[in-house]
DSSP file (Angstrom, degrees, kcal/mol; ACC not computed):
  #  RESIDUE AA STRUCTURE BP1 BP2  ACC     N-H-->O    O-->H-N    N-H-->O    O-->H-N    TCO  KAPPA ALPHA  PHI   PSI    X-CA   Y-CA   Z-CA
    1    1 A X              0   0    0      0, 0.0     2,-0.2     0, 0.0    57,-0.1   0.000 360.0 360.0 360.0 158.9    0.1   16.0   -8.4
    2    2 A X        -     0   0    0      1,-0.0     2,-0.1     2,-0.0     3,-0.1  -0.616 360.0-110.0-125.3-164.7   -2.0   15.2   -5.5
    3    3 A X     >  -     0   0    0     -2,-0.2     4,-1.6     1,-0.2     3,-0.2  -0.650  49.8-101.8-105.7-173.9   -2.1   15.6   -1.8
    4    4 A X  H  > S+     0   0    0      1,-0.2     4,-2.2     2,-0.2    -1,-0.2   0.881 121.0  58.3 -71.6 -30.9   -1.3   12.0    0.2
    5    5 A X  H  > S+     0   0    0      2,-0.2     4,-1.5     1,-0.2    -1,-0.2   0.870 104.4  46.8 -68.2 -31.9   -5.1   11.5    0.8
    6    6 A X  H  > S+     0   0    0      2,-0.2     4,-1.2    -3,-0.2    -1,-0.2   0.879 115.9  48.5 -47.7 -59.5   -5.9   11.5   -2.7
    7    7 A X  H  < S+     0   0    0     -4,-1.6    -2,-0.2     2,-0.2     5,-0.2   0.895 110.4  45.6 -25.1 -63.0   -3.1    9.1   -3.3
    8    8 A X  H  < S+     0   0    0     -4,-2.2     4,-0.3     1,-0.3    -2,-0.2   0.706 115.6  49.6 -69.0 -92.5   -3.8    6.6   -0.7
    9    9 A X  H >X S+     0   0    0     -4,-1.5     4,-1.8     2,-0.2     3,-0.6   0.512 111.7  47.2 -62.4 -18.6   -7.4    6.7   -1.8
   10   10 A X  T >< S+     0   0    0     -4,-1.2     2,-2.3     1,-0.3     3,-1.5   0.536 115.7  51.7 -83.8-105.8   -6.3    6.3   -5.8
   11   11 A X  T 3> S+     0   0    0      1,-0.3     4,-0.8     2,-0.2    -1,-0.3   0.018 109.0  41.7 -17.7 -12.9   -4.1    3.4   -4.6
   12   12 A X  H <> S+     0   0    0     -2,-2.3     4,-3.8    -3,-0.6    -1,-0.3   0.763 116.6  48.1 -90.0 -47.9   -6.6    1.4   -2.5
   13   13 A X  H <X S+     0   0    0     -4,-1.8     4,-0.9    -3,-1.5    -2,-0.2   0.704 115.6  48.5 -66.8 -10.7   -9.2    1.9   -5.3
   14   14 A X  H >> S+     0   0    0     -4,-0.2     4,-1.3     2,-0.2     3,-1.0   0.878 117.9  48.5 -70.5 -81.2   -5.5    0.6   -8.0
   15   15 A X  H >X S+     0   0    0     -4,-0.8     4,-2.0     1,-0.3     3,-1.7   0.768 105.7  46.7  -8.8 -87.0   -5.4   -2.2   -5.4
   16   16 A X  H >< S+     0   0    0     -4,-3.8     3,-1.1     1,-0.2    -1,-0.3   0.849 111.5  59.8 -32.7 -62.8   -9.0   -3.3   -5.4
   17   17 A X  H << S+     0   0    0     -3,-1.0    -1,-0.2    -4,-0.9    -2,-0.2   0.757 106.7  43.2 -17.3 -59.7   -8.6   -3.2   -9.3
   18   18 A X  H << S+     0   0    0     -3,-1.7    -1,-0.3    -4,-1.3    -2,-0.2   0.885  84.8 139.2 -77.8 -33.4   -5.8   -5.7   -9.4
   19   19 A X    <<  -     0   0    0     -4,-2.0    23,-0.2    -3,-1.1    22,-0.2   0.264  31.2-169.5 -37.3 132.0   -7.4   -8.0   -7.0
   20   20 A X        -     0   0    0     21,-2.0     2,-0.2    20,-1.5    -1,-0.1  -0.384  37.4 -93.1-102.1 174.3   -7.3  -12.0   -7.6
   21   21 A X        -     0   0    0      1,-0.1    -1,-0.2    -2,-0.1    19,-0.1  -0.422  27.1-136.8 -88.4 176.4   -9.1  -14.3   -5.8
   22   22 A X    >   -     0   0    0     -2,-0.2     3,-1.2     1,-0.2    -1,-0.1   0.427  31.7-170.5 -99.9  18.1   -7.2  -15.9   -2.7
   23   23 A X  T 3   -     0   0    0      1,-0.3    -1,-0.2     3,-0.0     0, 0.0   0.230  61.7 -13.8  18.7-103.0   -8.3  -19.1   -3.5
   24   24 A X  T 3  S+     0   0    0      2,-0.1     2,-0.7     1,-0.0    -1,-0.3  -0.236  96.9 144.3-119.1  45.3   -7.6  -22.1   -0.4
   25   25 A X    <   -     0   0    0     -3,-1.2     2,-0.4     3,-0.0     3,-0.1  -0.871  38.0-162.1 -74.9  92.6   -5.2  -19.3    1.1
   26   26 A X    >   -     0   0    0     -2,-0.7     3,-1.0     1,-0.2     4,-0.3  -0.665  13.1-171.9 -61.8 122.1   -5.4  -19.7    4.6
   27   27 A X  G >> S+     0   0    0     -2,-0.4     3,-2.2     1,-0.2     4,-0.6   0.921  81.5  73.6 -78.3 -37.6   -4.2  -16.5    6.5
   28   28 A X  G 34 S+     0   0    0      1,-0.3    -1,-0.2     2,-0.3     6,-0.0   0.568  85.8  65.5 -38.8 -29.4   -4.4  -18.1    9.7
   29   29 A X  G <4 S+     0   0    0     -3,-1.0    -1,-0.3     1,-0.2    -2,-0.2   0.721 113.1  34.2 -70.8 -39.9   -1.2  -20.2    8.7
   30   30 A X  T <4 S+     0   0    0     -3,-2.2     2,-0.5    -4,-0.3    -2,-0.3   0.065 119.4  34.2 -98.9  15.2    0.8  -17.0    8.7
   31   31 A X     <  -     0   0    0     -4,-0.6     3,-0.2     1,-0.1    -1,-0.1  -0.963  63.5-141.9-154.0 154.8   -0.4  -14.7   11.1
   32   32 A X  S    S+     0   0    0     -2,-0.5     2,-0.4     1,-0.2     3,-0.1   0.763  96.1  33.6 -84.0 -21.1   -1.8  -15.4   14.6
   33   33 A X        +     0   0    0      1,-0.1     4,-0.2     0, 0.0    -1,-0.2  -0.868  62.5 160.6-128.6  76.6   -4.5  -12.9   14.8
   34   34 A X    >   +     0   0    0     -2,-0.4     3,-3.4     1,-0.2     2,-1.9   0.900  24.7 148.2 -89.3  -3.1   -5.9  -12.4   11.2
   35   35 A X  T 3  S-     0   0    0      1,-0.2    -1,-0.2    -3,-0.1    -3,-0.0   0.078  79.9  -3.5  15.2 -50.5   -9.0  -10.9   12.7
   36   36 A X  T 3  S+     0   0    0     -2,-1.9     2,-0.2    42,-0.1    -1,-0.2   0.132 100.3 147.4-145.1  12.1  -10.5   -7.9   10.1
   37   37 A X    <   -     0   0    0     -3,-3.4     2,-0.3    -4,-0.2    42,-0.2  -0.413  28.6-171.1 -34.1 106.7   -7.0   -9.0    7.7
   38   38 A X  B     -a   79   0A   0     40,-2.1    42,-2.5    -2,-0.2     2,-0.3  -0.975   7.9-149.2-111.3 158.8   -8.2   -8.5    4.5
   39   39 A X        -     0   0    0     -2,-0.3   -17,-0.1    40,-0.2    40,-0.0  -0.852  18.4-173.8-137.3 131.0   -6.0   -9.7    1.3
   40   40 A X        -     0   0    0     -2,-0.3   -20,-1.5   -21,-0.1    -1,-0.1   0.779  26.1-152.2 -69.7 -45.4   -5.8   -8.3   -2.2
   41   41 A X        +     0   0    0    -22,-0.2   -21,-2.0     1,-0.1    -2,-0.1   0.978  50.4 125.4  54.2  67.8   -3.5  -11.0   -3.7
   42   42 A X     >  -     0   0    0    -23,-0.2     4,-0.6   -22,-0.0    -1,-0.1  -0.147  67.1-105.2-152.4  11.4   -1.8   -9.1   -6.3
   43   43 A X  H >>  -     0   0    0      3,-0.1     3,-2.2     2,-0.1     4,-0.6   0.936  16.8 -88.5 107.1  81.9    1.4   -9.7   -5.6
   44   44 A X  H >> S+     0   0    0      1,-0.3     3,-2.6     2,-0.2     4,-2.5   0.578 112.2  53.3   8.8 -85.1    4.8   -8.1   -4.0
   45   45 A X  H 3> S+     0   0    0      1,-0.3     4,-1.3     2,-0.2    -1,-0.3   0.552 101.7  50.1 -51.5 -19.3    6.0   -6.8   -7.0
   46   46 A X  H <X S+     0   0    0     -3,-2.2     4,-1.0    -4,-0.6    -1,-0.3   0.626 110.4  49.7-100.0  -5.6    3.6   -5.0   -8.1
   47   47 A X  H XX S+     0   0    0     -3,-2.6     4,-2.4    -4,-0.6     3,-0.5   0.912 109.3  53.6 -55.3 -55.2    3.0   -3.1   -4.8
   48   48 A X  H >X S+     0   0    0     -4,-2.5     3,-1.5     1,-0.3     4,-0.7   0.909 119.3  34.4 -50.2 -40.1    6.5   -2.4   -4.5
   49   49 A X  H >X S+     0   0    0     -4,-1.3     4,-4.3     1,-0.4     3,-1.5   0.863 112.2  55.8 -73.3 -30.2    6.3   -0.9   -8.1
   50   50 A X  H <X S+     0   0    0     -4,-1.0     4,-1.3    -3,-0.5    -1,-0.4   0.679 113.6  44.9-139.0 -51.3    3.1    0.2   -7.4
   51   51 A X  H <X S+     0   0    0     -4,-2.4     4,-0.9    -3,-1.5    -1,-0.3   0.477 113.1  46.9 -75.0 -28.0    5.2    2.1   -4.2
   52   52 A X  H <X S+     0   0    0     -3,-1.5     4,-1.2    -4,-0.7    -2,-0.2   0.754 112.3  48.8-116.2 -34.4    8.2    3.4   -6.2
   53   53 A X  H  X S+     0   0    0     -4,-4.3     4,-1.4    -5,-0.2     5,-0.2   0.994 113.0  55.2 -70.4 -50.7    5.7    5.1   -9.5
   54   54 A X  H >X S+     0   0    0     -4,-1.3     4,-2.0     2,-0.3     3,-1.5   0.877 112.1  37.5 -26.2 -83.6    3.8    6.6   -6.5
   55   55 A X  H >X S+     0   0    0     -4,-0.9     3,-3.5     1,-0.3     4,-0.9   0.924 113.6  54.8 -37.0 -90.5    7.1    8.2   -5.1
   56   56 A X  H 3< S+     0   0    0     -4,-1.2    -1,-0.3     1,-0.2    -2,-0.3   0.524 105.1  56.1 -22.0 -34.4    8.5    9.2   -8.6
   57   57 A X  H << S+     0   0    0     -3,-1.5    -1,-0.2    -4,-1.4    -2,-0.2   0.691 123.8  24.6 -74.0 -36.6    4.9   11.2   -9.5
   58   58 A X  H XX S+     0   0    0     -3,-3.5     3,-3.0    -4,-2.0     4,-0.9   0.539  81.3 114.5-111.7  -0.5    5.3   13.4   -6.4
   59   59 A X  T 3< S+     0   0    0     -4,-0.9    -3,-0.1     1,-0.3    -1,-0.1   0.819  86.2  46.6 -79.0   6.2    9.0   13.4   -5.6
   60   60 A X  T 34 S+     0   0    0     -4,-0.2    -1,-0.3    -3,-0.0    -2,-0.1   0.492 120.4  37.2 -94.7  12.4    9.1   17.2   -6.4
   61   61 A X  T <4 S+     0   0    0     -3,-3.0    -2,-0.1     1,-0.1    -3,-0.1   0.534 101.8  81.2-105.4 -88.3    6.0   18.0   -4.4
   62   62 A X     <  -     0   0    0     -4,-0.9    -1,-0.1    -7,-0.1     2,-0.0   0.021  53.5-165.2 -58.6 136.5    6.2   15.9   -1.7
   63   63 A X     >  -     0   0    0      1,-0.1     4,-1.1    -3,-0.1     3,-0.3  -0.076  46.7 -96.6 -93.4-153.4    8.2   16.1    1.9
   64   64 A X  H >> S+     0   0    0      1,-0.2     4,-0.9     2,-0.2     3,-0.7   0.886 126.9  58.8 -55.9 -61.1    9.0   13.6    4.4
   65   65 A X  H 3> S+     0   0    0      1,-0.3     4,-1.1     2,-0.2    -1,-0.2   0.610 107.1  43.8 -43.2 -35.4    5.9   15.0    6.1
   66   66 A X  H 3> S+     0   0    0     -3,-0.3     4,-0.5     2,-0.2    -1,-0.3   0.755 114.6  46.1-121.2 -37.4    3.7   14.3    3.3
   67   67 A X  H <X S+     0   0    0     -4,-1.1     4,-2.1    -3,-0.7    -2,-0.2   0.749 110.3  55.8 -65.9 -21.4    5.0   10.4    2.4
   68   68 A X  H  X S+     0   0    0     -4,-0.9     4,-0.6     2,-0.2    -2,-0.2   0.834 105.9  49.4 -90.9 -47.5    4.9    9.7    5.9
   69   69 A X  H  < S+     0   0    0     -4,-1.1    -1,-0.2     2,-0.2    -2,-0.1   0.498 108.8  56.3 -29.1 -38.3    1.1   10.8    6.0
   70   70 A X  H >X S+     0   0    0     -4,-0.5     3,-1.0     2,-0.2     4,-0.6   0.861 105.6  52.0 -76.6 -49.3    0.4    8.7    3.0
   71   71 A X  H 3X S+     0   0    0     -4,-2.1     4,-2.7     1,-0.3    -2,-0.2   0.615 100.2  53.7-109.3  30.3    1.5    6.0    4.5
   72   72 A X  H 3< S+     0   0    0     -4,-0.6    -1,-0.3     2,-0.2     4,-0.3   0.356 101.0  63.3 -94.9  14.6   -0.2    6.0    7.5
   73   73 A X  H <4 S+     0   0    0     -3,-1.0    -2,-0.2     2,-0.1    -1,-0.1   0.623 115.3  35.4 -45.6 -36.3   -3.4    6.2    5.5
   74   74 A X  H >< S+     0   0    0     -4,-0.6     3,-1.5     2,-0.2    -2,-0.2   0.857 105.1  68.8 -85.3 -61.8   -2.2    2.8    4.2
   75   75 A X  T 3< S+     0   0    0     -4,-2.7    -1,-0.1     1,-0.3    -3,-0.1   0.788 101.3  42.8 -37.6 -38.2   -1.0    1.8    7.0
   76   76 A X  T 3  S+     0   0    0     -4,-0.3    -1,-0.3     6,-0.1    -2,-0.2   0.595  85.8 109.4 -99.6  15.1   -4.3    1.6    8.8
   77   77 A X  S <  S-     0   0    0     -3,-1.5     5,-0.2     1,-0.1     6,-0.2  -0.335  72.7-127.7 -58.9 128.5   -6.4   -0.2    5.8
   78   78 A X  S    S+     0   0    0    -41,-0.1   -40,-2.1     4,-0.1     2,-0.4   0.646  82.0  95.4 -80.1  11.1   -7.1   -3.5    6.6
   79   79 A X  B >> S-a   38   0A   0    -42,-0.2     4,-3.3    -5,-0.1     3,-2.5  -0.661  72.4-136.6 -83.8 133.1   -5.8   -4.9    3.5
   80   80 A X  H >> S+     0   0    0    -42,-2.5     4,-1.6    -2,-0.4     3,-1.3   0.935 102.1  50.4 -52.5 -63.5   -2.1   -6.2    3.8
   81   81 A X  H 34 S+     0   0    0      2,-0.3     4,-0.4     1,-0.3    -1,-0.3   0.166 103.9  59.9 -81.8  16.3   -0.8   -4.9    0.6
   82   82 A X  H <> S+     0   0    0     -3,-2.5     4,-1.4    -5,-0.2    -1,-0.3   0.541 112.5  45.1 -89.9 -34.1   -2.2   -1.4    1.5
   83   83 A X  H <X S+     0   0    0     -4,-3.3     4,-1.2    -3,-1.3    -2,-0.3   0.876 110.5  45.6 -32.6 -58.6   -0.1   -1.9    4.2
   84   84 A X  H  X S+     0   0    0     -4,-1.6     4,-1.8    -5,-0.3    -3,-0.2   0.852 108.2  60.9 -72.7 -54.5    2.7   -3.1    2.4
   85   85 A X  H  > S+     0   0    0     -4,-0.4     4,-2.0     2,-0.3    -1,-0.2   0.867 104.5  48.2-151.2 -83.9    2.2   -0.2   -0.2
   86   86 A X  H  X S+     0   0    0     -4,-1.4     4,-2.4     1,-0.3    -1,-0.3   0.867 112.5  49.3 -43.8 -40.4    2.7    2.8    2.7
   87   87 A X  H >X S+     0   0    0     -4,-1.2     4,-1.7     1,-0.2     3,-0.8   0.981 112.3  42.2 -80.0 -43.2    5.8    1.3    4.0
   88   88 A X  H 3X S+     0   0    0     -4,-1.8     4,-1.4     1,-0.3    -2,-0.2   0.721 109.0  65.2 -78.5  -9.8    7.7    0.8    0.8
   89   89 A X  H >< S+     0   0    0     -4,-2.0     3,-1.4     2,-0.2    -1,-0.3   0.994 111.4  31.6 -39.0 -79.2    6.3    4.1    0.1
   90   90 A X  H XX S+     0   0    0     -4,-2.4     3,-9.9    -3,-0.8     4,-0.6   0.960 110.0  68.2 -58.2 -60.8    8.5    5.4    2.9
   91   91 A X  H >X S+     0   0    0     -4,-1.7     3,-2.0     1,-0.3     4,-0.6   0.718  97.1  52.4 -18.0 -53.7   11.1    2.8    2.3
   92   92 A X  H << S+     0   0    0     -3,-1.4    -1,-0.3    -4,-1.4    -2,-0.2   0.481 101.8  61.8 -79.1  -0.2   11.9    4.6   -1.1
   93   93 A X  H <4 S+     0   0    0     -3,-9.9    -1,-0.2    -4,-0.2    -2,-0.2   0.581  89.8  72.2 -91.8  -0.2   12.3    8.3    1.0
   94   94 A X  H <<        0   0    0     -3,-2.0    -2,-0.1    -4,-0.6    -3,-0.1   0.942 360.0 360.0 -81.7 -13.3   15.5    6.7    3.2
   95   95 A X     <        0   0    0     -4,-0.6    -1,-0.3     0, 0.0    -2,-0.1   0.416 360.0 360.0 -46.8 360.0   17.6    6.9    0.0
């Protein structure tokens, strides 16, 4: 098991891993501000899963306190689906 800082950081370095290119995806189209936005482009599903094996590896370690920590590690990465990654992180504790 690891602590959430270990986590988040093997999960941005999973992330980076899977990255495609973003080809003629303008961000600009969807968001107003993309400013320092940066995009993996790898895909919903495989964050979410990516979110729910995460959970499943620690959920005998880890509290509320300790997913909630992970993902506000994620939460402030400037990649979207590091984003995405920390909330559905949390998302899978409201159960």
């Amino acid at each position: 098991m690891s602590t959430p800082a270990q986590a988040a950081r093997d999960a941005r370095r999973e992330l980076a891993r899977l990255a495609r290119p973003t080809g003629a995806f303008d961000a600009s189209r969807y968001f107003r501000d993309t400013g320092n936005l940066g995009f993996y482009n790898v895909g919903t599903d495989r964050v979410r899963t990516m979110a729910r094996t995460i959970v499943r590896l620690h959920k005998d370690v880890w509290t509320l306190g300790d997913v909630s920590r992970f993902a506000d590690l994620l939460v402030r990465d400037r990649h979207l689906e590091a984003k995405a990654l920390g909330i559905e992180a949390m998302a899978c504790y409201r159960r």
